[in-house]
C-alpha positions, 0 to 999 in steps of 0.5 A: 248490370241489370237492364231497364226493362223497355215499353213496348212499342206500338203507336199510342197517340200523343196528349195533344190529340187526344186533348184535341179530339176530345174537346172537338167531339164535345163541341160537336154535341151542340152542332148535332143538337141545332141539326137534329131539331132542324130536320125533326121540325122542317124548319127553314134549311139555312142557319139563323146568324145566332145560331152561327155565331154560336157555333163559331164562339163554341168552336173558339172556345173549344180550341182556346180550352185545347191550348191552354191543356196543351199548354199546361199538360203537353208543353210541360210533359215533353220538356221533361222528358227533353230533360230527361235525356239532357241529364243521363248524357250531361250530368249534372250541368242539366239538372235545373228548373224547367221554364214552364210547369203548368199545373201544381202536379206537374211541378210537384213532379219536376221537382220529385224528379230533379231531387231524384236526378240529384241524388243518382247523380251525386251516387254516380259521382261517389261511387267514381271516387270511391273506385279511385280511392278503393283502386289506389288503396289496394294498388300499394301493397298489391305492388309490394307483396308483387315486388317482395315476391319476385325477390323471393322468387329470382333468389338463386344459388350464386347470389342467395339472399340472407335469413334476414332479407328473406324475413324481411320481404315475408314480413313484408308480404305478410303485413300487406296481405293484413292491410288487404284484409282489413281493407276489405273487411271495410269494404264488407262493412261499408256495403252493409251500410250503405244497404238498407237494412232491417230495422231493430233495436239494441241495448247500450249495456249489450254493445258495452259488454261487447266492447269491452271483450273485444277491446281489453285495453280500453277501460269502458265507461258507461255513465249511468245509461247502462239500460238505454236502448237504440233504434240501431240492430244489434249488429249495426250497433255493433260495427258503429262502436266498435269503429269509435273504440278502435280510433280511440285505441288507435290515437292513444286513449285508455278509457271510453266514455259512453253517455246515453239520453233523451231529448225529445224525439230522439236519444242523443250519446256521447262518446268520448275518449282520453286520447291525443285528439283531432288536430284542427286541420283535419277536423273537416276530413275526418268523414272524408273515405279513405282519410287516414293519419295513421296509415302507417299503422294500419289506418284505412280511413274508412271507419268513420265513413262506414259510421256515418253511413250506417247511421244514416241508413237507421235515420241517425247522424254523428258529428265532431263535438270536440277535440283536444289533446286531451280527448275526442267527443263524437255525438249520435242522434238517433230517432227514440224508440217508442 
């Protein structure tokens, strides 16, 4: 982990002084002013009443105008920073408004600054979960493959195993080390997500001409947007359809729907598929890492995370438009290309 780098410490005077010290010299100017003209005319050597009452305003006024930027400037400034500290050692409990702002830039300042601490915190607090899940996911068929590989290993001649035990644990080890691997191309494919990425464009007809190489089972159809173009790299676009196409194939579908338009701003496509759909309870979990049905075949319950992710870093989104059990919508919306 990568250290922040430290100012370096040396004394620097603090706001409050230099507010003070700078309004206290300009006060001065009129003082030096009444004495300057005293000496230079050998006038009388004591003070008229005016001429000390006017100080006595000017020094009142000065102080009050150092008080009221102490108040606005200094006040403000060290509560932030006192916040600053309360936040990296509570959390989030110490992320909320502070009583005095001051100025329009201060609170402008502390708001940046609370949005930031919100968005680290709510980082910090996914990458915690996300550790679990990734610690939890990689431990079952980490035991397994341990186990089945111990059995292979205390089998000895007194007691051997039979052809079909040993097939057994193998397939076993084999199947584990499979689900590891696509585990982890998951996470390969959630790490580009989650990166900012460079920015590019992709044709709707590429991306189809992908699917269907690569899903031979699926019928795509692409309805007449054949010549429709994202704001989405080619490989992003790739990843992204090629999750749908497999949770499509995967929930029993034989054909793929891909409508593409614009509205606005923005492109809109619809991706729909003949499967068994969604079931209702599971339609707000669907986003959620690791949220599998068919984690028995091989589902790791991360390919509609990484979507939602990689749309997001192109300023795109996906949501549930329908399901039934006759098939599932999904709807992106992504900025037009100009």
């Amino acid at each position: 982990m990568m250290r922040a780098p430290r100012v370096r410490p040396k004394w620097r005077p603090p706001l409050a002084l230099i507010v003070y010290a700078v309004l206290l010299t300009v006060m001065t100017l009129p003082v030096l002013t009444v004495i300057w003209f005293r000496v230079v005319r050998a006038a009388s050597g004591a003070m008229a009443p005016a001429e000390i009452a006017t100080l006595a305003v000017v020094l009142i006024l000065t102080l009050f105008v150092a008080y009221v930027l102490t108040r606005t400037l200094t006040v403000p400034i060290n509560a932030l920073i006192a916040r600053t500290d309360e936040i990296a050692r509570g959390g989030r409990s110490a992320i909320r408004p502070l009583e005095i702002y001051g100025t329009r830039e201060v609170a402008t300042l502390s708001q940046s600054f609370l949005d930031l601490a919100g968005k680290l915190v709510d980082h910090s607090d996914y990458v915690r979960s996300f550790a679990t899940h990734v610690s939890h996911e990689l431990k079952s068929p980490l035991t397994s493959i341990k186990g089945a590989a111990e059995l292979l290993r205390d089998d000895d001649d007194s007691n051997p195993m039979s052809p079909e035990q040993r097939s057994r644990f193998l397939g076993n080890i084999i199947a584990d080390t499979e689900r590891l691997d696509r585990l982890l191309s998951r996470l390969r494919e959630l790490a580009k997500a989650e990166l900012p990425s460079e920015q590019g464009s992709s044709s709707l007809r590429d991306i189809v001409a992908q699917l269907e190489m690569q899903f031979r089972q699926l019928s795509i159809i692409n309805e007449e947007s054949a010549e429709e173009m994202m704001a989405l790299p080619n490989e992003a676009a790739g990843i992204i359809f090629a999750n749908l196409a497999e949770n499509a194939f995967q929930s029993g579908a034989m054909t793929l729907a891909i409508e593409a338009s614009n509205e606005g701003r923005r492109t809109t496509i619809q991706v729909r598929d003949n499967g068994c759909g969604i079931a209702d309870g599971n339609r707000d979990r669907i986003f959620e890492p690791f949220f599998s049905t068919r984690r028995d075949n091989g589902g790791t319950g991360m390919g509609l995370g990484i979507i939602r992710a990689m749309l997001a870093s192109h300023g795109g989104s996906i949501e549930l438009l329908e399901s039934s059990p006759a098939g599932t919508t999904f709807q992106i919306v992504l900025p037009r290309i100009s």
